[in-house]
N, C-alpha and C positions, 0 to 999 in steps of 0.2 A: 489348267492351260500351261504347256510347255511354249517357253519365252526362249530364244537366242540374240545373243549380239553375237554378230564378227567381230574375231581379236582383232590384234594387228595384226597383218601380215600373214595372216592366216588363207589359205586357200578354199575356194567355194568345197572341195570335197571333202575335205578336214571338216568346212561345218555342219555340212549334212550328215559326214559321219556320228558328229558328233547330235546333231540335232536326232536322230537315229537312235539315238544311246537312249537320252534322256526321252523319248518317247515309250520306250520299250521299260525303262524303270519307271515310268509314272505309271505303267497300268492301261494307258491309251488303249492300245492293241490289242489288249488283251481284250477288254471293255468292248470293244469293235468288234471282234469277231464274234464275240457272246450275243450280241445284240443284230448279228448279222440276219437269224433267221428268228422267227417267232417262236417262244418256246413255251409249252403249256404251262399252267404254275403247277398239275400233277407231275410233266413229266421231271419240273425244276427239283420238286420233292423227292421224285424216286429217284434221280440222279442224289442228292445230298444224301439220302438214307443209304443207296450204295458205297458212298464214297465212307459215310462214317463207319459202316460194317465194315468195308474195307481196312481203315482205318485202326479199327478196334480186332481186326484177326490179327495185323500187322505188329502191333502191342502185345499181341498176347503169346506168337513164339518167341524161342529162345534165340535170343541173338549169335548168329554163325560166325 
């Protein structure tokens, strides 16, 4: 759970910015949109199996 207090002196759009910030580095959003639509746990797997092949071609050329 991402917590804000207002500083001093601080303005509503400085907090939201800021509230903004630390929603986007806790994962929230990201969390959110993953969870937006139903996803198979096949197709959860071929998604991860792609990603690691991916992954693993990425490793294996020579870096340019």
């Amino acid at each position: 759970m991402v917590k804000l207090r207002l500083r001093e002196r601080e303005t509503v759009q400085e907090a939201v910015r800021r509230f903004r910030k630390l929603v986007e580095h806790s994962g929230i959003k990201k969390e959110m949109r993953r969870r937006e639509f139903y996803e198979k746990p096949s197709e959860r797997r071929r998604r991860a199996r792609r990603r690691a092949e991916r992954k693993a071609k990425m490793s294996r050329l020579p870096p340019v």
